[in-house]
N, C-alpha and C positions, 0 to 999 in steps of 0.2 A: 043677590043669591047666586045668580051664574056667575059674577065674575069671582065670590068666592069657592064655590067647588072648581074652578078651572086654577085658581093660585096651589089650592088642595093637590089637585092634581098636578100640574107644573114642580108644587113638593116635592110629591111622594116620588116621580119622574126622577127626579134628580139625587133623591136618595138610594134609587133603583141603582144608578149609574157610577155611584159612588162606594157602594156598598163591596166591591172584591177589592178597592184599598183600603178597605175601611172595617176590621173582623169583627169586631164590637159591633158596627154599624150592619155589616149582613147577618151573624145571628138577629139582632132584635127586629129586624125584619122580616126573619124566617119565622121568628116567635108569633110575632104578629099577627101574620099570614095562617100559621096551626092555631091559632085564635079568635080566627072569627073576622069578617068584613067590616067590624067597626075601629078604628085604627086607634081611636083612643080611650073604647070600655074597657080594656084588660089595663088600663093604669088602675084602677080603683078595682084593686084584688080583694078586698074585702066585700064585696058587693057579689049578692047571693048566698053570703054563707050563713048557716042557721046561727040565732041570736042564742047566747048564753042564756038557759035558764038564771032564776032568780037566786036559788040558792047556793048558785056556784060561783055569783057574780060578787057574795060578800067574802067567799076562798080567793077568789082572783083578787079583790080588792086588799087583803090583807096577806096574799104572797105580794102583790106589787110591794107593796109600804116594806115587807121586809126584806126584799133584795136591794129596794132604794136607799135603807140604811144600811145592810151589808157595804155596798158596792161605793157612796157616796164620798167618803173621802180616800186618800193615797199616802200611804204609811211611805219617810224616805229615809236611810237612814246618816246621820252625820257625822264624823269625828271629834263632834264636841262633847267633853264633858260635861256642861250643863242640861245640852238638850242633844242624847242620843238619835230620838227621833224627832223628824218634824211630819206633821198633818195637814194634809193639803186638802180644798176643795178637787175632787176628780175634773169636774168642769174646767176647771183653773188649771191645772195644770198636763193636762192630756196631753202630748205634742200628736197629732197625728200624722201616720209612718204609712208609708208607700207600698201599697198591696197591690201585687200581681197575681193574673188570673193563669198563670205558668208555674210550674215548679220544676224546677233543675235537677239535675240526676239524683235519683233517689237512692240510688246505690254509691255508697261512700267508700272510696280508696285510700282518704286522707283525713285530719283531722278538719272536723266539720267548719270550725271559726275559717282556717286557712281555708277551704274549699269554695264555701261562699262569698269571705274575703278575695279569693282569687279573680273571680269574674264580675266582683261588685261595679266597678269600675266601666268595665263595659255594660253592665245595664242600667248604667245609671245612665250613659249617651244615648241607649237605646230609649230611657225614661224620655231626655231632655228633647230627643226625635219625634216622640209620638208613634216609638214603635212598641210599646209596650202596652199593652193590657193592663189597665188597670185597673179595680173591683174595690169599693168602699162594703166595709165589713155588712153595711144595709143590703148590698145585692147576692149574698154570697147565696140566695136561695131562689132568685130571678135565673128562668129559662134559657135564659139568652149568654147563659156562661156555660151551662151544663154541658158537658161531653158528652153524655149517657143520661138518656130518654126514659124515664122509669114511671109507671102508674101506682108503683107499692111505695115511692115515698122520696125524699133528698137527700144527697148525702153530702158533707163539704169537709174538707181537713184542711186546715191552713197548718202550713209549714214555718221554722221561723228559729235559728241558731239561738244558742242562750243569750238571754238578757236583751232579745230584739222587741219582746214587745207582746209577745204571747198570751201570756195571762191577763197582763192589763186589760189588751184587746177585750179579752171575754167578759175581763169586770165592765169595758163600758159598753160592749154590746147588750152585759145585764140590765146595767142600769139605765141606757136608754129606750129598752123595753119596760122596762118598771116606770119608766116615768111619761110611757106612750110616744117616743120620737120615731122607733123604728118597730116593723114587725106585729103591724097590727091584726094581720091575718091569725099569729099565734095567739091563741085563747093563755098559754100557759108553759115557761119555759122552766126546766128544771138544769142546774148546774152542777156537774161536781168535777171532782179532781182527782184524778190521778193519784196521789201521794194521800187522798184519806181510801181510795175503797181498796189500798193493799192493808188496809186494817181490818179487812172483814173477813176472817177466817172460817168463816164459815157459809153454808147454802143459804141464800136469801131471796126472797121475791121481789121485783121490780116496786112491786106495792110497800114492802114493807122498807126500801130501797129509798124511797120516796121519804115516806112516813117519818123514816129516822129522821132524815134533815130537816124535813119541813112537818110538824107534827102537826098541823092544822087542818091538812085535808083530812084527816079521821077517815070518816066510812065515803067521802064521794068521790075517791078515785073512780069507781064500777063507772059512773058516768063520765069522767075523760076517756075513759077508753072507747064510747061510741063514738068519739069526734076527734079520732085521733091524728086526722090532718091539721089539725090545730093546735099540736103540740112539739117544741121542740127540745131536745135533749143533747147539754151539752156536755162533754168530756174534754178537758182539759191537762196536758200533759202524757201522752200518750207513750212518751221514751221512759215516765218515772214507772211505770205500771211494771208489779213483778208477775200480773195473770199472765199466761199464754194466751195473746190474740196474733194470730198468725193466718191469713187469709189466701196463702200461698199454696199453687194446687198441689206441690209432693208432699204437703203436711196434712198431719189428720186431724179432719175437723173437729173443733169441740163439740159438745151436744147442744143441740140447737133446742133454743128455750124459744116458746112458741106462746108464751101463756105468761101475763103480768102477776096472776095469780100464783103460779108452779114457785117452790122451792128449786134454785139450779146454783152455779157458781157466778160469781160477779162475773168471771173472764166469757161465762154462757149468756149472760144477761147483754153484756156490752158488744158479744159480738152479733148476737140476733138480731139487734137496732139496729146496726149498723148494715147486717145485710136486709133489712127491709122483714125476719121473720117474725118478727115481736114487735106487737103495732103498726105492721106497713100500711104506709100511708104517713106515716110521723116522719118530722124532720130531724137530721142527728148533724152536729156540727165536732170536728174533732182537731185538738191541736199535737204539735207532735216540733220534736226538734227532728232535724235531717236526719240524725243517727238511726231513729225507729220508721222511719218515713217506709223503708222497704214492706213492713208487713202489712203495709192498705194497697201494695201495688195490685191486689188481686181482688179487693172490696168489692170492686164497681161504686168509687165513689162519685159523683155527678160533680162535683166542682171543686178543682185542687188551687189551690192560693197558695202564696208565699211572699212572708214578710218582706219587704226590701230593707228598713230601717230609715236613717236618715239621710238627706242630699245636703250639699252643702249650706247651703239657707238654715236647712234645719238646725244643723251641728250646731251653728251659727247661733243662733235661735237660743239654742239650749243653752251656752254657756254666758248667754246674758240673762238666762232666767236664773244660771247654778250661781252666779256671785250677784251680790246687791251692787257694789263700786262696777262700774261699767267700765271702766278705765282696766283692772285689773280682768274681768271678763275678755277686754280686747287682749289686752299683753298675753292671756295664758293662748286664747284663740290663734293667736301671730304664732308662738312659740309650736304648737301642735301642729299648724298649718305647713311651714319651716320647713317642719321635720316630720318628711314623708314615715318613717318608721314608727311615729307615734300617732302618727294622721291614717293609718291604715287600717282600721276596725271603729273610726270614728261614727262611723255606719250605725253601730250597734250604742243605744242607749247607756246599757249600762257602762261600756266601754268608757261613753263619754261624762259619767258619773267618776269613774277611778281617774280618769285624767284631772277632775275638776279639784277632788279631795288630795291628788296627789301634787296637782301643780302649784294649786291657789299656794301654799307659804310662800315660795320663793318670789311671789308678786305681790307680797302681803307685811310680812316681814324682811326688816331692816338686817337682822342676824344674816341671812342666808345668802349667801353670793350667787350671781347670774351666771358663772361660769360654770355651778354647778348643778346647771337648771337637767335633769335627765335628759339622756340622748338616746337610748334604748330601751323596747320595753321592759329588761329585766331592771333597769337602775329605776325604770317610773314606779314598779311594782314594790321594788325595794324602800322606796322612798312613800308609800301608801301605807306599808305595813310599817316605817318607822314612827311615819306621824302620827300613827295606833298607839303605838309605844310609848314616843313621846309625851302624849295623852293621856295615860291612864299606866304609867307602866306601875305608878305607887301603889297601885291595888292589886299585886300579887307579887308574891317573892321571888319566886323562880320563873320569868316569863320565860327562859332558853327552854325548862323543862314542861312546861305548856306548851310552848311553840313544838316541839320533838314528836309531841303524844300528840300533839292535833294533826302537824305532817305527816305522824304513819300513818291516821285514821285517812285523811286524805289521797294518800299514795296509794291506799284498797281501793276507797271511792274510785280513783283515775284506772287502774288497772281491771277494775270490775264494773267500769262504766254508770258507778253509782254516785249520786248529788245529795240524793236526801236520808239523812243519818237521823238515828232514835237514840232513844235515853239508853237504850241495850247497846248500841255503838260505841256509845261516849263512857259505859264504865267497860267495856272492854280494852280501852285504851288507858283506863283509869285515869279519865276525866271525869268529875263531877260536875251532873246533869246543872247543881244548883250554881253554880262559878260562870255557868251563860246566862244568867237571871238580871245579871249585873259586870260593871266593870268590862273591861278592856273587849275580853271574849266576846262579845256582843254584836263590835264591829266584823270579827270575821266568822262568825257564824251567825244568821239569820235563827230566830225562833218564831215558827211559824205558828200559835194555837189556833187547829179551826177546830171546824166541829167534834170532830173523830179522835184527833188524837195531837200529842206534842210531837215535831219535828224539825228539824235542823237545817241547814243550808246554807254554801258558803254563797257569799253574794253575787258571786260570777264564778262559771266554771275556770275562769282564767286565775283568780283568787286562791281556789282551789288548788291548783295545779300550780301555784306558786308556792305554797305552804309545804306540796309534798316536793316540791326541788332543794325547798331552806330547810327542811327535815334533814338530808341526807350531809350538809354542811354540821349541823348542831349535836349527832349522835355522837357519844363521848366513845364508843369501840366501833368506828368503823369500819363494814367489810368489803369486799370485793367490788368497787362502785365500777367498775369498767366490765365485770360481769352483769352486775346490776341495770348498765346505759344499753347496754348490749341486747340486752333479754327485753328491756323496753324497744328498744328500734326495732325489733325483729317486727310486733305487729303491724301486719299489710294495715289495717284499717285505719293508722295513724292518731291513735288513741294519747299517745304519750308524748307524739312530736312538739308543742309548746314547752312540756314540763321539759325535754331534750334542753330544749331553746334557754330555758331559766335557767338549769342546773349547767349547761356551758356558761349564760352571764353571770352567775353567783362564783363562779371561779374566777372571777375578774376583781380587781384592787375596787374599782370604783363602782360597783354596783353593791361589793361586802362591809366597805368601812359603815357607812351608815349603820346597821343594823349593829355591825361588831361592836359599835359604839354601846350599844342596851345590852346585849345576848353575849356578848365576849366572843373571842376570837375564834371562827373559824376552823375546822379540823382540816391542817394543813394536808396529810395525809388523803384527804379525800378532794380539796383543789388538784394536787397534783393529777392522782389520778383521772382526774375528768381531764387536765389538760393532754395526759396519754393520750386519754379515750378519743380524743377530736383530733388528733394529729393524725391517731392511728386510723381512723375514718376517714380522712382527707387525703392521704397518701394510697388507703386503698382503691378510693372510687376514683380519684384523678383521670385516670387512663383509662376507664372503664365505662362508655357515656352512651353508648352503640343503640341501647335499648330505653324507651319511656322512663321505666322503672328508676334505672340508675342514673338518669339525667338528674329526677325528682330528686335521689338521694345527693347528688351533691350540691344541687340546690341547698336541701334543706340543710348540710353540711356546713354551707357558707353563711348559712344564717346562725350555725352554732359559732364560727368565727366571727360574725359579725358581734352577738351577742358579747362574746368573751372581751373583745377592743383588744385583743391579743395581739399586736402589732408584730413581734419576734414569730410566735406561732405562726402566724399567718405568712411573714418571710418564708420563715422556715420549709412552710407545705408547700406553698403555692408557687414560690418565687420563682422556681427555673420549668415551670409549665407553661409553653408555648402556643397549644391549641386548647379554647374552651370549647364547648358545645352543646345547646340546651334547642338546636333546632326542634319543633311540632310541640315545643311546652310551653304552655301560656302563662307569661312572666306580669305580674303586675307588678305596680310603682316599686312597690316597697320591695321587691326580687330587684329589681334593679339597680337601686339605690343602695342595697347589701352586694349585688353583682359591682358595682363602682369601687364599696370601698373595697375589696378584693383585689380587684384590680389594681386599685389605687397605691396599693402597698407592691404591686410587680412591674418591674421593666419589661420581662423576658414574653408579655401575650403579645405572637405577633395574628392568631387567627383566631376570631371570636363571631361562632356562628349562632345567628340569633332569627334562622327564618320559619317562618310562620310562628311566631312566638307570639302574636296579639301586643306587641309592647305599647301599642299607638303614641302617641305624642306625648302624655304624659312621663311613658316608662324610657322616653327617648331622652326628654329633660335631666332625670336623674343619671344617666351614660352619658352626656354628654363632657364633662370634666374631663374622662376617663379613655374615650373612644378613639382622643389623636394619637394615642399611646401603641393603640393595633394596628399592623403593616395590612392583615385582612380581615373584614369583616366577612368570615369565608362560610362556606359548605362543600365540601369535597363530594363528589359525584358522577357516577360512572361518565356520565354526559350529560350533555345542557342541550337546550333549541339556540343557546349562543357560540356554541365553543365544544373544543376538546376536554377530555380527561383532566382537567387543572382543578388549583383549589379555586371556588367561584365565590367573589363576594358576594355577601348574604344579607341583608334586610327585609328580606321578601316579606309578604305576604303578612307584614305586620300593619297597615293601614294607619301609617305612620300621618300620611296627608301632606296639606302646604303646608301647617304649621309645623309637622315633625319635620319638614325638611329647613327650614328657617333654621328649627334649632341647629338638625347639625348642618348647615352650611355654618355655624359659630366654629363646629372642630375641626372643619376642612377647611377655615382662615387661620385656623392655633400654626404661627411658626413652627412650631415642632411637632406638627403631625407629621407622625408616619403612615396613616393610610395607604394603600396602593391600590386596592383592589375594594370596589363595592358595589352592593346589588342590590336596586330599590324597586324591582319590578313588583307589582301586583300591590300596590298601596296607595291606590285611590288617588293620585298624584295630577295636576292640572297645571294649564299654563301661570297661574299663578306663583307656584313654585319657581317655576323656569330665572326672576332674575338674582333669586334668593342663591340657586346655583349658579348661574353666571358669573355672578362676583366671589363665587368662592373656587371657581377654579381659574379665576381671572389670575387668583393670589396664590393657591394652592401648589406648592413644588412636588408632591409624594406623588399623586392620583393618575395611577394610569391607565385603569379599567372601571368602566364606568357603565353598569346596564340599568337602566330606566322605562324597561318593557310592558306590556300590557299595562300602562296609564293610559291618560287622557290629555297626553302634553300638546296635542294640536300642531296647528301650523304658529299659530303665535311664540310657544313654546319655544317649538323648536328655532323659529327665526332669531329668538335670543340667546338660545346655546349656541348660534353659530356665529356669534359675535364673539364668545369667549373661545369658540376655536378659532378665529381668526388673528387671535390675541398671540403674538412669540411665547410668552411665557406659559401657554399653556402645555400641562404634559402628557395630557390624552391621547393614548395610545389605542385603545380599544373601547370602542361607544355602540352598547344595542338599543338601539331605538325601532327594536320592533314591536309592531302592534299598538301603534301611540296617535291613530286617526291621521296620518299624516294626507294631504294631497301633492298636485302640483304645486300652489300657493307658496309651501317653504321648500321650493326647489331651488329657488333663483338665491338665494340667501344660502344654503347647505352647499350649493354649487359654488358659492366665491371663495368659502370656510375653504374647501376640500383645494382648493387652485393654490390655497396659499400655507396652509396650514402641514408642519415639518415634521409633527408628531403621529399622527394621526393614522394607523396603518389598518386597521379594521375597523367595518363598519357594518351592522347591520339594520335595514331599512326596510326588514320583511314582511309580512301584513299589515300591509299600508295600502292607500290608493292614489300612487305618485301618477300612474297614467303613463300613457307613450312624451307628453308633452314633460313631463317629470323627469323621466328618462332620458331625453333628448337635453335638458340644463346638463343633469348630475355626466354624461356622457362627455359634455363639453370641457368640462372641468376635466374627465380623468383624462382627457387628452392634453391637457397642461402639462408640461414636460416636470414642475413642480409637484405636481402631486403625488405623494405616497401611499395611495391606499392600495395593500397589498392583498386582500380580500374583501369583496362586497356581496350582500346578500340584498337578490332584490325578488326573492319569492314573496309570490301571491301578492302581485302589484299592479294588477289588470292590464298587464303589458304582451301586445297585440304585434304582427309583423311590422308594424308602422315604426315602431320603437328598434326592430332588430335591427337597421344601417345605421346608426348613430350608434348604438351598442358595440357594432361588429367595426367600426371605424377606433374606435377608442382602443379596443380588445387589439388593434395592428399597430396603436403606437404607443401605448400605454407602457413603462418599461418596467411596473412593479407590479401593475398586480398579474396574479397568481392565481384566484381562488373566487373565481364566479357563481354563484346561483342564484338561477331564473325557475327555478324550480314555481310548479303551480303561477304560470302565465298562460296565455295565448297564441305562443307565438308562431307556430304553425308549419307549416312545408316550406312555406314559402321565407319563414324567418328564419329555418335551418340552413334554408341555403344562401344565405347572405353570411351565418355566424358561420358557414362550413369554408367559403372563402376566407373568411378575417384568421384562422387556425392555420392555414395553408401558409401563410404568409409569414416568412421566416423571423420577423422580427418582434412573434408572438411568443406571450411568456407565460401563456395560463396552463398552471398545472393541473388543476381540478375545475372541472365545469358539471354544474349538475343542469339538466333539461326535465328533469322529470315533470311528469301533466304536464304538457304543453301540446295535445292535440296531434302528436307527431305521426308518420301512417311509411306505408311500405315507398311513398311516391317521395321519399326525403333519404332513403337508402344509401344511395350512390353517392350523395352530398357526405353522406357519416360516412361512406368507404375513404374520402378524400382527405378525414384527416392522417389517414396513414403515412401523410409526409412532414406529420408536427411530430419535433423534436424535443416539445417540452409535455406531454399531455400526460400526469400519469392517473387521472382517477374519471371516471366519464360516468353517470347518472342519467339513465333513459329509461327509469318504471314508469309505471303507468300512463304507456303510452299506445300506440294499435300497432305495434308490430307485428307481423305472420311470419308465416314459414316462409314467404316469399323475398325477404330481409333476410334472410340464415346470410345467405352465401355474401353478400356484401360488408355483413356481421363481423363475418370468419375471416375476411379479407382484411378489414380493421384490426382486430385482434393478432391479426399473426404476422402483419405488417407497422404495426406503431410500436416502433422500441421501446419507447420509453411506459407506455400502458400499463400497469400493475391491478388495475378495479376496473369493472365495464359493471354496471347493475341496473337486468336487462327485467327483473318480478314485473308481475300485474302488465304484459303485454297479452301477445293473442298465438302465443307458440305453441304447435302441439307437440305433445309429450320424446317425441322423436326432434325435431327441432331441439326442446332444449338442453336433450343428451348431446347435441351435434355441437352445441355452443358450448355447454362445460367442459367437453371433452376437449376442448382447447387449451385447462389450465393447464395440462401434461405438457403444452408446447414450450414455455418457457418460466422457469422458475420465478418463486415469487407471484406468478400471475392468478389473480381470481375471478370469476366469471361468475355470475351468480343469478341465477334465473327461477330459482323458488324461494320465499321469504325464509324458508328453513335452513336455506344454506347462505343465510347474509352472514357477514362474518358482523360479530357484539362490536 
């Protein structure tokens, strides 16, 4: 018995210790802990809760039975004519999809697919990390997730882009309450939907709310409402709903329904639940796509979830469940994989549904040639709705003039943010209701009969928004479509940005012949015109990159040329642009992979800045082709911690890793790179990398600036880049190697590099911890009449007076460099006057010396008056150091004696206010001269 309460304990110890890397792991511990001393009565949450009377238990038993047939099978639907639909077991076929206990910005800039799609990528490494949260739809009402502490009841909204998984979700959260697997605590769950209660036009009570759907509880609702922590209520589709629920404080609240009994409005009914005012105590579960997600920002809901979709397994997964031949399952899977621009939304279900229907012929059928397997997603989409055609086109006459009338009805929906169309919709457009009952129509409108009412829906918003792009091709008087593309791109919220993207690829040969084949030819009039419209959007924003805003728009820009396969266009715009720039914008694969071919089709990029852009290794792969072509991989910037005013190459801060540097150490072996200039600091980078680059600049002719900063390249690291600087053919000219852990260790190895190496003229080595003994290698070397290094940074390198005679020996025979900093060292009184001899000494050549922090005091004065006899010094660095007023006069004496002087920067000493009048007023002495003793008057 003791030595089990002591393992007990030895446990819970180690869960204690583990619990702040572990978030999941310290809520359910804090739950715990507000639950009571026994660690494992709060798992059996049903325990103490009052037993269902009897006659409520044969209600409960026959809503189960009726949600379990609701819920039990999964309607899919297929392009074949014999069997429209197939019916699935829901057990059988559920894939389950990756739910986090995070939701991403809830306020949308862009279109939502693109937004999500944008960073899928990176949480899906944060998935594969274990840095993600992740919540089975069973916990979304467990404590240990909640943000917000509430005794009136729970609140949860899962979040989740069309066609990721939303509704299903809820069908099998139903049905596994109906059939007892989850949620035993709930006596009684009620569901509804969005898109039925915009049919209740009128005031209704929660009771009779109820009653409609499930007419079986008759009179004993009165008794669910005493036990109403035992009930939950869910809402489903939160973006279809046309009530105002708006929970935002500069909006005015609706009237709050307080009473299951009160007549009020549905939009009063769902919003009271939701704040806990009607039935608090009850549970309320809500789903919503991104686009509505804003108006629960104010609910106080207790736990926000969001769908992830699928990882790669899954995708996997699916397309050997979508075809029977596993063989043609693999091929279409290879084929999407391939091709990042089709493999980019693969995430999303239904997604991976439209690749299945659109890809399976050409791995299926002998007719259909492999070269004209889709490369874009407008030719996949194109090719979805011909095999519609192909299928069913004998069952109506005029498919171009159906396709027309269904495009307009769709191009309302996209512009009015609307999905789900009524029989009033479809004769507005004079479409008959009865022509979706049957035949072709069927495939691209969903007929949904529930309870309340008939409604429509195309199968995916992207479906959608492809119908209203082939609309604007098929109208036999076309108007103004460049005013048309125009008045679309205007909205900020990025509502119309895919239909953009279609209606560019439908003006392409190879995405229109297929359908021109069924629909007849294309209104020429209206390709041109979009081809205006994209040229004339590419030539405007080209030059214009300065801001977030207009980076995004030519992004999005080059996806409408990628779309197009416009190979002249794209000449035409792009060809003689010399600088791209998408630095602080976060590029995934498939941005880069449309950034390639861009590129691909220009000679004249020589500067493509790409820093902090997230591209990681994946978006580095798809550049890679493309990348030897840029002289810089640049970022222009008033200044660097490496450098002056130049363009600086750029990879920053994309966490590219070893692997992204493998790749491109491929384009810095390509013969024909031109790179010159590149910048991989802040990318998680390791000695691992170090021989991946070694050999590429072993080989490399272009590369002659090179910064590799704030990594973790070590002493290993670097002892094998200095094998490739050791190397003749290397052309390395300028290498920052600051802040990369360095020690002593790769001194002896950097010091042989530097003895020998012809190229090699700057170098920075600056927060590092080389030591005096570090210093005392690299010192030996610059005393090699061989060596070239014409500037060295050795700030903040724990370098002590011990280090200043071997420093101050090199500095008197060294004959190139020029450009010292010892800046944030040690080095003391006693090192100033060792480095104030080595200055004295006429065959000194440093022009620039910075001393700044380095401990220096009034008793090292007289050593600084003595450089008044160097002939080459023109820029001197002494902040933050203990000067007084007792230094002025030995100050003044250097200043108005060293010819050649132009900078002395004397900030952050110990002068008073009359001292540092007495130091400025010295820049009067001789032109050009600046003195500079307050940060306010440093000169930018």
């Amino acid at each position: 018995m003791e030595k089990g309460s002591r393992a007990r304990r030895v446990m819970w110890e180690s869960f204690v210790k583990m619990r702040h890397g572990v978030p999941k792991l310290d809520k359910i511990l804090k739950e715990i802990q507000e639950l009571g001393s026994d660690p494992f009565g709060y798992m059996n949450i049903t325990e103490g809760l009052p037993e269902l009377p009897s006659n409520l238990k044969d209600v409960q038993q026959k809503h189960k039975e009726t949600l379990r047939v609701q819920t039990e099978t999964l309607r899919v639907n297929t392009i074949l004519i014999k069997e429209k639909v197939k019916i699935f077991q829901l057990v059988d076929r559920y894939a389950e999809l990756t739910v986090i206990s995070t939701v991403r910005d809830r306020t949308l800039v862009e279109h939502e697919l693109l937004a999500r799609g944008r960073d899928h990528e990176e949480w899906r490494e944060k998935d594969l990390q274990r840095e993600l949260e992740k919540i089975r739809p069973d916990q979304l009402f467990q404590s240990s997730f909640s943000q917000r502490k509430s005794k009136s009841g729970s609140s949860a909204a899962v979040s989740g882009v069309p066609g990721i998984g939303k509704t299903t979700m809820v069908q099998k959260i139903v049905y596994d309450w109906a059939t007892g697997k989850i949620y035993p605590h709930f006596q009684f769950v009620f569901s509804f939907k969005f898109r039925d209660l915009n049919t209740i036009n009128c005031r209704i009570s929660l009771r009779n709310l109820i009653r409609d759907q499930y007419p079986y509880f008759g009179n004993v609702l009165g008794e669910l409402w005493k036990n109403r922590e035992r009930l939950l209520f869910i809402f489903d589709g939160l973006d279809e709903f046309k009530g105002s629920i708006d929970f935002a404080e500069n909006t005015e609240p609706p009237s709050m329904c307080t009473d299951p009994e009160s007549w009020c409005e549905v939009s009063d009914i769902v919003y009271s639940l939701i704040q806990h005012k009607l039935l608090p105590g009850c549970s309320v579960l809500v789903t919503s796509r991104p686009t509505a997600l804003h108006l629960l920002e104010k609910a106080g809901i207790s736990v926000w979830a969001e769908i992830l979709g699928f990882n790669h397994e899954e995708q996997k997964e699916y397309f050997n469940k979508f075809f029977e031949d596993q063989t043609v399952a693999a091929a279409v899977f290879k084929h999407v994989e391939e091709s990042k621009i089709l493999y980019t939304m693969c995430y999303n279900p239904s997604y991976c549904w439209i690749l299945g229907l659109s890809l399976g012929p050409f791995f299926t059928q002998r007719d259909r040639k492999q070269q004209q397997v889709p490369k874009t997603i407008t030719q996949l989409y194109s090719y979805y709705i011909y095999n519609i055609l192909k299928n069913h086109g004998r069952e109506i006459e005029n498919p171009r003039d159906v396709l027309l009338k269904l495009g307009e009805m769709a191009f309302t929906g996209v512009s009015e943010k609307k999905i789900v169309f009524r029989n009033a919709d479809l004769i507005k457009y004079n479409l008959q209701p009865s022509q979706f009952l049957s035949g072709f129509l069927m495939e691209l409108l969903e007929r949904d009969d529930s309870v309340q009412s008939v409604v429509y829906t195309f199968p995916h918003l992207t479906i959608q928004e492809f119908v209203a792009a082939l609309a604007q091709f098929l109208t036999p008087a076309p108007g103004d479509i460049g005013k048309l593309l125009s008045e679309a791109h205007s909205k900020e919220d990025g509502r119309f940005e895919i239909f953009l993207r279609f209606v560019s690829g439908l003006a392409s040969a190879q995405a229109a012949w297929p359908l021109e084949e069924i629909l007849g030819r294309f209104s020429h009039q209206t390709t041109c015109g979009v081809i205006d419209w994209v040229k004339a959007k590419v030539e405007g924003q080209i030059g214009n990159t300065e801001i977030e805003t207009s980076k995004r728009n030519l992004l999005n820009t080059f996806h409408y040329l990628f779309e197009s396969q416009n190979k002249t266009l794209t000449q035409n715009t792009v060809g003689s642009v010399e600088t791209l720039t998408f630095s602080e914008l976060r590029l995934t694969p498939i941005d880069c992979a449309v950034l390639s071919h861009v590129i691909g089709l220009c000679d004249t990029v020589k500067h493509l800045d790409l820093r902090e852009c997230s591209i990681q290794c994946k978006g580095l792969q798809q550049l890679i082709s493309v990348l030897h072509k840029c002289q810089e991989l640049s970022w222009r910037t008033a200044s660097t911690s490496c450098g002056s005013p130049l363009p600086i190459p750029r990879l920053s801060y994309n966490n590219l890793g070893d692997s992204g540097v493998e790749v491109l150490s491929a384009a810095l072996k390509n013969p024909d790179c031109k790179i010159q200039k590149l910048r991989l600091d802040n990318n998680t980078l390791t000695d691992h990398c170090a021989e991946d680059l070694t050999t590429a600049l072993n080989t490399n002719q272009s590369l002659t600036n090179l910064n590799l900063s704030n990594n973790k390249l070590g002493d290993s690291g670097v002892k094998l880049l200095s094998e490739a600087l050791r190397n003749p053919d290397c052309k390395i000219q300028k290498l920052c190697l600051r802040d990369v852990t360095l020690t002593d260790s790769c001194a002896k190895a950097l010091s042989s590099a530097l003895s020998i190496n012809q190229s090699l003229t700057d170098l920075n080595l600056g927060n590092n911890n080389l030591g005096d003994s570090g210093a005392k290698l690299l010192s030996a070397a610059l005393r090699n009449p061989d060596c070239k290094i014409q500037r060295l940074r050795l700030n903040d390198n724990s370098l002590t007076d011990s280090s200043a005679e071997d420093l101050a020996s090199a500095v008197c025979t060294n004959q190139s460099l020029t450009d010292l900093d010892l800046n944030m060292n040690k080095l003391g009184d006693s090192g100033m006057k060792l480095l104030s001899a080595a200055l004295q000494n006429p065959d000194c050549k440093i022009e620039r010396l910075d001393l700044g922090q380095n401990g220096l005091t009034d008793l090292c004065a007289e050593d600084l008056a003595a450089f008044s006899t160097n002939q080459s010094l023109i820029s001197l660095n002494l902040n933050s150091n203990s000067f007084t007023d007792q230094s002025v006069p030995a100050l003044c004496h250097l200043i108005q004696t060293c010819r050649s002087l132009e900078q002395i920067v004397l900030v952050s000493n110990r002068f008073s206010p009359n001292g540092k009048r007495q130091l400025e007023s010295l820049q009067e002495f001789r032109p050009r001269l600046c003195v500079t003793c307050e940060y306010s008057n440093l000169a930018t």
